[in-house]
C-alpha positions as CSV (number, residue, x, y, z in Angstrom):
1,X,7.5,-13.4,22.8
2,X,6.0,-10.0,23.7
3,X,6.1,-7.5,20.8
4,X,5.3,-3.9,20.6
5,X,3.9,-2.3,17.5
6,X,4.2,1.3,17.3
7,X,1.4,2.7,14.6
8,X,-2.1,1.1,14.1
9,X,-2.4,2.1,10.2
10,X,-2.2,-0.3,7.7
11,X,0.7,-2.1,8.1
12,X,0.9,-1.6,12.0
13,X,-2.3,-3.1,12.2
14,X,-2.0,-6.4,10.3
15,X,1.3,-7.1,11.3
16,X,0.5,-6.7,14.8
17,X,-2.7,-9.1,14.0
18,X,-0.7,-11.6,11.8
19,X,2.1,-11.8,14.5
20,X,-0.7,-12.7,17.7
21,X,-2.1,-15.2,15.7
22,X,1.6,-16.8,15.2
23,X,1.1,-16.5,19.6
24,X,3.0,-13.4,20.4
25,X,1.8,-11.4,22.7
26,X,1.4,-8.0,21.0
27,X,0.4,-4.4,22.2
28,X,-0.1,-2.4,19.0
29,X,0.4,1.5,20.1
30,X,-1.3,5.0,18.5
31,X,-1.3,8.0,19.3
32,X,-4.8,8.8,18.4
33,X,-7.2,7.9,21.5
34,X,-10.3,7.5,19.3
35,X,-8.5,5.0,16.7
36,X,-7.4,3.3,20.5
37,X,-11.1,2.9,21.3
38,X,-12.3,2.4,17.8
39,X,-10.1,-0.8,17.8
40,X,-10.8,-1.6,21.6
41,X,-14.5,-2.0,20.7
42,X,-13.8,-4.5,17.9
43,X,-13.6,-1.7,14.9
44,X,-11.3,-2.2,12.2
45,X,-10.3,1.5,11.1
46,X,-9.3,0.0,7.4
47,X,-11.4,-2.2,5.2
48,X,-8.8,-5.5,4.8
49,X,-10.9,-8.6,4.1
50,X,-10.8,-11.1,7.5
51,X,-8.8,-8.9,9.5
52,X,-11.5,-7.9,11.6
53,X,-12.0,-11.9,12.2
54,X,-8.5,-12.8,13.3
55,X,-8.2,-9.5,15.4
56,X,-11.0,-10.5,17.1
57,X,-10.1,-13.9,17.8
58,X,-6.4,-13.0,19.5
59,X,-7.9,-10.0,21.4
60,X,-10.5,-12.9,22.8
61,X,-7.8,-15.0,23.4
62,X,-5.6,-12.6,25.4
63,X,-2.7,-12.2,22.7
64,X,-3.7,-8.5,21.4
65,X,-4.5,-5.1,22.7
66,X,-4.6,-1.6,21.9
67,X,-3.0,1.1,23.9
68,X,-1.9,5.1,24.0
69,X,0.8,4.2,26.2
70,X,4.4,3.9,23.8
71,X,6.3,3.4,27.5
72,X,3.6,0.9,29.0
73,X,4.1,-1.0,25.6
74,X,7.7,-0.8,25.3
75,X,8.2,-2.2,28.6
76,X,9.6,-5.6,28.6
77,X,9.1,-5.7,24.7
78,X,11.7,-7.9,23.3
79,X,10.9,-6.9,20.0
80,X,9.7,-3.6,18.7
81,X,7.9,-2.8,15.6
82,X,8.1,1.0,14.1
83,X,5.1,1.3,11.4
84,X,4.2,4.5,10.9
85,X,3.7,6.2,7.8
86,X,6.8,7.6,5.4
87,X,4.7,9.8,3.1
88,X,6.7,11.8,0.3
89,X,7.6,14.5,1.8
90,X,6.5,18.0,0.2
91,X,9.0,19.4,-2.6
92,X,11.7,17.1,-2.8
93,X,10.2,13.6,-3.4
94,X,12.5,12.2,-0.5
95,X,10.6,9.7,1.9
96,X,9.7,11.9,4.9
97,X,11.1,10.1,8.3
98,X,9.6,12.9,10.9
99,X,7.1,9.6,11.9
100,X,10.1,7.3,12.4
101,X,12.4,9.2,14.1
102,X,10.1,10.5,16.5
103,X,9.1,7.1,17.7
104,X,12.6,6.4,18.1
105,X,13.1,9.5,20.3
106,X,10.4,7.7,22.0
107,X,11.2,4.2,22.2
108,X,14.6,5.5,23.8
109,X,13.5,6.8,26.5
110,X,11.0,4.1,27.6
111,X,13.3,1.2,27.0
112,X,14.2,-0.8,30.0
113,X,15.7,-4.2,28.6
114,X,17.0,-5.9,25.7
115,X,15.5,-5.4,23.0
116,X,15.1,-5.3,18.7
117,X,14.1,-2.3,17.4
118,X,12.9,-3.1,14.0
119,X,11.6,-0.8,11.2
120,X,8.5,-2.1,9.4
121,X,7.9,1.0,7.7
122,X,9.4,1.8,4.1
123,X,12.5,3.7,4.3
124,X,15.1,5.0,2.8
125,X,19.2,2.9,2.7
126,X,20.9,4.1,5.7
127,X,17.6,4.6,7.7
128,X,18.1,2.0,10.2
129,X,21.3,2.9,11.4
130,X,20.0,6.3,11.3
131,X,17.7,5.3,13.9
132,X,20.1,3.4,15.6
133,X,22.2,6.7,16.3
134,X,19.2,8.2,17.3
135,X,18.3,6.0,19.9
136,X,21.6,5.9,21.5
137,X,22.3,9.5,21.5
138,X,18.7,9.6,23.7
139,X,19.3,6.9,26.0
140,X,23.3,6.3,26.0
141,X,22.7,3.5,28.3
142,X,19.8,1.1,26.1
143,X,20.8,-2.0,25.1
144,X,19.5,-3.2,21.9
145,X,19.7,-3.9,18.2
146,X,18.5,-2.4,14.9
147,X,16.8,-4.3,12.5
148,X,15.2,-4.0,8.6
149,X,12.0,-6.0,8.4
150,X,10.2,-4.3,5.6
151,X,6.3,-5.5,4.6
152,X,5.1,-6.8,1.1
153,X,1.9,-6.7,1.9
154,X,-0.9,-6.2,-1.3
155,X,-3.9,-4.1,0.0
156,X,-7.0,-6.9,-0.1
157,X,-4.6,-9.8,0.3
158,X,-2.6,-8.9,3.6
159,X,-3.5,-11.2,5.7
160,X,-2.5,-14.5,3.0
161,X,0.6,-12.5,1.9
162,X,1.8,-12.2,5.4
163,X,0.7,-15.9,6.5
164,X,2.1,-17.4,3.2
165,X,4.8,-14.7,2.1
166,X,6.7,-15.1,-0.9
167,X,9.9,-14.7,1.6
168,X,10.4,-12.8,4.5
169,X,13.2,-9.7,4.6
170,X,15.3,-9.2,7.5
171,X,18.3,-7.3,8.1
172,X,20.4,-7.4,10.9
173,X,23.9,-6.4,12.6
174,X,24.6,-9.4,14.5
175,X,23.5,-12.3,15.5
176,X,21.8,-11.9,18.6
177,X,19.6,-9.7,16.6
178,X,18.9,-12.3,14.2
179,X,18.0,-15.3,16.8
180,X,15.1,-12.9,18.0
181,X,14.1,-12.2,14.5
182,X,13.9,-15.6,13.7
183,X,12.1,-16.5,16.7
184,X,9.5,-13.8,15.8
185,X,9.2,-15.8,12.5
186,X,9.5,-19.5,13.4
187,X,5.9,-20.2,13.0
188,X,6.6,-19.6,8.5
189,X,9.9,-20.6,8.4
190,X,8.9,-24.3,10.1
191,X,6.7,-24.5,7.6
192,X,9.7,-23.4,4.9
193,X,8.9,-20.4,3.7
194,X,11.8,-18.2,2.7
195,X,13.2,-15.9,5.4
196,X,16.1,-14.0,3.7
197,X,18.8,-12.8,6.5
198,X,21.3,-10.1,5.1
199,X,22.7,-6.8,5.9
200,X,20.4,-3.4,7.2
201,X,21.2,-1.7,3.4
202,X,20.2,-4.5,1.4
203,X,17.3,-5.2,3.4
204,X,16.2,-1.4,3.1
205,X,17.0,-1.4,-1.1
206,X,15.1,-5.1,-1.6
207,X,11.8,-3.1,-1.1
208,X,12.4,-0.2,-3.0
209,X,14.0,-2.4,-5.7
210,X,10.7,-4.9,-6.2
211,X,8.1,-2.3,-6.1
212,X,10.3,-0.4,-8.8
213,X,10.3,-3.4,-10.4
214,X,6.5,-4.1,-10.1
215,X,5.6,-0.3,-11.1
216,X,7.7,-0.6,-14.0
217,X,6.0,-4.2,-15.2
218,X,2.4,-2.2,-14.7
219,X,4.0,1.1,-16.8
220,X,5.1,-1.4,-19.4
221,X,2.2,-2.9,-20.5
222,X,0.2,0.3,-20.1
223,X,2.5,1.6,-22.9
224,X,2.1,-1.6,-24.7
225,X,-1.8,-1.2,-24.4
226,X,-1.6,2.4,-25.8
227,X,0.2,0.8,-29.2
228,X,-2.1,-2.2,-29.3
229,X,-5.2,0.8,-30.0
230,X,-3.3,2.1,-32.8
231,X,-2.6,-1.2,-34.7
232,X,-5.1,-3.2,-34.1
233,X,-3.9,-6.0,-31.5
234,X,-5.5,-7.1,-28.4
235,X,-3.4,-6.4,-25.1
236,X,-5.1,-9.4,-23.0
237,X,-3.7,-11.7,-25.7
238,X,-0.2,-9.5,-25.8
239,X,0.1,-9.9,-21.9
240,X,-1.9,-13.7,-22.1
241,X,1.4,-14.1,-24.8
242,X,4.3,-12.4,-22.4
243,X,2.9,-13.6,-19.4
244,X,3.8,-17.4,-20.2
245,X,7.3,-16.8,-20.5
246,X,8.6,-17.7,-17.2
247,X,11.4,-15.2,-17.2
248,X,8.6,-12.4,-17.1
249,X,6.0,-13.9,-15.4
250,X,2.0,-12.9,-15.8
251,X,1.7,-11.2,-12.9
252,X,1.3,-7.1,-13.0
253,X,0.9,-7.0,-16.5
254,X,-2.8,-5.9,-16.5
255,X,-3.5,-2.5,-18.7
256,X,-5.1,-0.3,-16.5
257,X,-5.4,3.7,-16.1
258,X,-1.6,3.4,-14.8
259,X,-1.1,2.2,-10.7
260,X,-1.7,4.2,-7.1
261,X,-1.9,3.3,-4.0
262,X,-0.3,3.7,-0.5
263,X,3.2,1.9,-1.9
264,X,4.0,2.4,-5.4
265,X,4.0,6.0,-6.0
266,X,5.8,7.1,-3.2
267,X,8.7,4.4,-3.2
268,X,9.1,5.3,-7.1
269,X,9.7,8.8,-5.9
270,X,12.0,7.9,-2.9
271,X,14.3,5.5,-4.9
272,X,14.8,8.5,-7.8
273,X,15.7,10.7,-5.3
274,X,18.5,8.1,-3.8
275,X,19.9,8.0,-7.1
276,X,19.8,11.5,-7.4
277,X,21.8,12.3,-4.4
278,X,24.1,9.5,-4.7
279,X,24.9,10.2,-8.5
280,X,23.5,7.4,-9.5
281,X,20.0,8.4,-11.7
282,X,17.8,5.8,-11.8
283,X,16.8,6.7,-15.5
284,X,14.4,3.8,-16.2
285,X,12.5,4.8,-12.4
286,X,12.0,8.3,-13.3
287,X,10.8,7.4,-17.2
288,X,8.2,4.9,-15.3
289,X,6.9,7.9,-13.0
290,X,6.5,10.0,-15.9
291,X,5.3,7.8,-17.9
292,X,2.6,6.4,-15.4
293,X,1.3,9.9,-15.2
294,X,0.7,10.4,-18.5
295,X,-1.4,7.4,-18.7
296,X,-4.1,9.0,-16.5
297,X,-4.3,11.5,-18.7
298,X,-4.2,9.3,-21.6
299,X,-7.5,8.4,-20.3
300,X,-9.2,11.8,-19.4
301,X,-8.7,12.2,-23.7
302,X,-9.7,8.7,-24.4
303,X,-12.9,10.0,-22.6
304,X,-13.5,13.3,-24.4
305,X,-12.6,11.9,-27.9
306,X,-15.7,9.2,-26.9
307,X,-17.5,12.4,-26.1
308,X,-16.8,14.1,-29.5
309,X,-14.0,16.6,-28.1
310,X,-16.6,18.7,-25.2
311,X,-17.5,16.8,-21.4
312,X,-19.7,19.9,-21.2
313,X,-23.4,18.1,-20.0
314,X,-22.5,14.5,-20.5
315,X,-23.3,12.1,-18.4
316,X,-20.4,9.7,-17.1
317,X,-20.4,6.7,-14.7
318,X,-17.6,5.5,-13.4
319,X,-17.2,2.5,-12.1
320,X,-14.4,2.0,-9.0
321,X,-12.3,4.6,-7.6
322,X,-10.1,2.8,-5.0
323,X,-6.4,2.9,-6.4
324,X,-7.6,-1.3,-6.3
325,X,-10.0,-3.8,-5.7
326,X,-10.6,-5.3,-1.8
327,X,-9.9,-2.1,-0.3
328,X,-10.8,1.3,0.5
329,X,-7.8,3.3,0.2
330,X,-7.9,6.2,-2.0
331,X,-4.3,7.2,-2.0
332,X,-2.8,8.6,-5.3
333,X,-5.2,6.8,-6.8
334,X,-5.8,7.3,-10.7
335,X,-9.5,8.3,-9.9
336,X,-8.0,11.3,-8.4
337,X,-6.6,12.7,-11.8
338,X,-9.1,11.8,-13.9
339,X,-12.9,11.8,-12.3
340,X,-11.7,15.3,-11.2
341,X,-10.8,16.4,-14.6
342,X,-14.7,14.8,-16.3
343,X,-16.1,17.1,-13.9
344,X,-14.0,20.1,-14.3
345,X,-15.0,19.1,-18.1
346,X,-18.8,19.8,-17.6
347,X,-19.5,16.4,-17.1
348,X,-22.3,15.0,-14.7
349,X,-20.5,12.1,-12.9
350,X,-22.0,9.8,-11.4
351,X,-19.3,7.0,-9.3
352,X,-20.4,3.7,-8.1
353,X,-17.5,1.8,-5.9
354,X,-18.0,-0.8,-3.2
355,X,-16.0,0.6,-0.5
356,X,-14.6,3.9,-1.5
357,X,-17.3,6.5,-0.7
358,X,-16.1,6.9,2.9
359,X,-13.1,8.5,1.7
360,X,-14.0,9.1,-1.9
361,X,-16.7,11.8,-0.7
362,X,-13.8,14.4,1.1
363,X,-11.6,13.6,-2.1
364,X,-13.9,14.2,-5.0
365,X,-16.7,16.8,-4.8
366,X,-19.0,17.2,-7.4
367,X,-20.2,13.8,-8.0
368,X,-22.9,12.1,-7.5
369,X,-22.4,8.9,-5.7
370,X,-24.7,6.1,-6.3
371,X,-24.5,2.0,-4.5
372,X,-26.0,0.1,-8.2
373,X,-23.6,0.0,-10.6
374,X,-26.8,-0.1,-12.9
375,X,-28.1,2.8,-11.4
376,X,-25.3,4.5,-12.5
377,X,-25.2,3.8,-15.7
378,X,-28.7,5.1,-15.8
379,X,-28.9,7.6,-19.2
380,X,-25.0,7.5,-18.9
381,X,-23.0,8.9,-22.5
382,X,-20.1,7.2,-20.8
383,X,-19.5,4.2,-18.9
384,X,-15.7,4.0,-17.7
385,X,-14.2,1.4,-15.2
386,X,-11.6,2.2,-13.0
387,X,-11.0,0.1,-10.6
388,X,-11.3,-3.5,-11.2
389,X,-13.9,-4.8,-8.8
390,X,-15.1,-8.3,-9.0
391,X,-18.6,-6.7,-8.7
392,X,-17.7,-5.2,-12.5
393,X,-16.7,-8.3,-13.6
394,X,-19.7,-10.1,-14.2
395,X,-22.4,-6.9,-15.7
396,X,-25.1,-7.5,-18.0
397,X,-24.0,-5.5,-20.4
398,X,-26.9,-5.8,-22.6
399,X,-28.8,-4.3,-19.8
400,X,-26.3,-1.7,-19.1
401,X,-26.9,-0.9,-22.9
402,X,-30.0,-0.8,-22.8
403,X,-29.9,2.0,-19.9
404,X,-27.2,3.9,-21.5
405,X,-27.9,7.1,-23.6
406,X,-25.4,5.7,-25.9
């Protein structure tokens, strides 16, 4: 089956990866001629483990390419993938579909058969058909289909999430839609995992729903971590405890310095702001992105009562400033609230992570970055970890003792 991919960022990309190594022929599209030849020359633009193997391997074998050319791609395309980006948009905390529904504007005008127009990308209930209206007031005479496919892809585990998914989303209109959708998928669902088939609404709310869901298990346990300090329990053994009942589960119940990333914050945001304008508050949503912003700063004063109340001329290393391990995205991630506020502080910071100085330099000036996690902890007042990198998980710490001030 030939499939276009519109968008070559992080979900663009390994979908359109994942889905030539099912055999597709796929033509992923951007709009940015040096991310085209970046990718043309073998680059990976992202750091995802393996993906630069297995895009490799189906460019080689004549199942992938890169192009700037939406109409060239389109052409023939029975299926087409929209995956660009649905930020939060500025002031409002509503997801902000410029991305989508200019590629739709797009994908109108180049169609020239039958064909699936499917959004990868997070959006908002009603967005597909929104798209759907869009395309046929540009091009009257298109034939196709709309279609909700949203991603649950963890940063670091892409690849294995999308080969071996927990279940596969799609929403449709009809059936014809669905035959092509399946097709696309055959390669999991012969091998039985779960491919869900509903409606375009509750395709669009499952996504919002779990990573409400997920953000609010993550919140929880941060709360639960905070009480632990004051009387005296242990949270690994708390969550250890919780995570064996198997109406919980023990996943995303790690106490941390509250979650980040590309996913999280802004589909927190977007599915308030559905309730909002549909009267229907989502109360416990908005308490969880409240709530996970005041465990960032929880631990900027966790770091100046270790400090004796002043930052002024201490020494801190921090350790990881991805939003997570296994990648090097920096978005919204808690390093951004709180290495900003050591150093506004007075604090000498020095930041050790393995891949988030490429885009950690831009994002936090003012610190010193340094490749040995030792190094770093060089005549350090402060040691704090961040980011949960397997690199951190195995330190000496009688020698990083023995190098720190205190």
């Amino acid at each position: 089956m030939k499939i276009a991919v519109i968008g070559t960022g992080y979900v663009g990309l390994v979908s359109g990866v994942c889905f030539s190594d099912f055999g597709h022929e796929v033509i992923c599209v951007d709009k940015d001629p040096a991310k085209v030849a970046m990718l043309e020359r073998g680059e990976v633009p992202i750091y995802e483990p393996g993906l630069d193997t297995l895009m490799t391997k189906n460019v080689e074998a004549g199942r992938l390419s890169f192009t700037g050319d939406l109409a060239h791609a389109v052409a023939g395309a029975e299926a087409i993938f929209i995956a660009v980006g649905t930020p939060t948009r500025r002031g409002d905390g509503h997801a902000d579909l410029t991305y989508v529904m200019a590629a739709a504007e797009e994908i109108a005008q180049s169609l020239t058969s039958y064909a699936v127009i499917v959004t990868k990308s997070t959006v908002p209930v009603g967005t597909n058909r929104l798209v759907k209206q869009t395309i046929r007031k540009a091009n009257p005479s298109a034939e196709f289909d709309v279609a909700s496919n949203p991603e649950f892809l963890r940063e670091g585990a892409a690849i294995d999430d999308f080969m071996r998914p927990d279940r596969v989303v799609i929403g449709v209109q009809n059936d014809r839609a669905g035959e092509v959708m399946n097709e696309i998928y055959r390669p999991l669902s012969l091998r039985d995992f779960p491919v869900v088939v509903t409606d375009l609404e509750s395709a669009e709310m499952i996504k919002y729903a779990a990573n409400a869901f997920l953000a609010t298990k993550i919140t929880f346990i941060n709360e639960i971590a905070a009480l632990c300090e004051k009387v005296g329990a242990d949270i690994k053994e708390v969550s250890k405890g919780m995570g064996m009942d198997g109406r919980i589960g023990n996943k995303f119940l790690h106490a941390g310095p509250g979650y980040g990333g590309s996913c999280f914050p802004k589909d927190t945001k977007a599915l308030a702001r559905m309730g909002q304008d549909n009267a229907v508050p989502m109360q416990i949503t908005e308490t969880v992105i409240k709530v996970n912003d005041e465990i960032k700063r929880r631990m900027i004063d966790k770091v100046v009562d270790l400090c004796d109340g002043s930052l002024n001329g201490k020494v801190i290393a921090v350790l990881g400033v991805t939003f997570k391990p296994n990648t090097d995205d920096m978005r919204d991630a808690p390093s951004l609230t709180i290495v900003p506020a050591l150093v506004g502080g007075g604090a000498k910071v020095r930041v050790c992570d393995p891949q988030g100085q490429h885009e950690g330099e831009a994002l936090l000036p003012g610190v010193q970055w340094v490749e040995d996690p030792y190094k770093a902890a060089q005549k350090a007042d402060v040691l704090v970890i961040l980011t949960e990198w397997n690199e951190f998980r195995a330190l000496d710490l009688k020698r990083i003792a023995r190098k720190m001030t205190t």
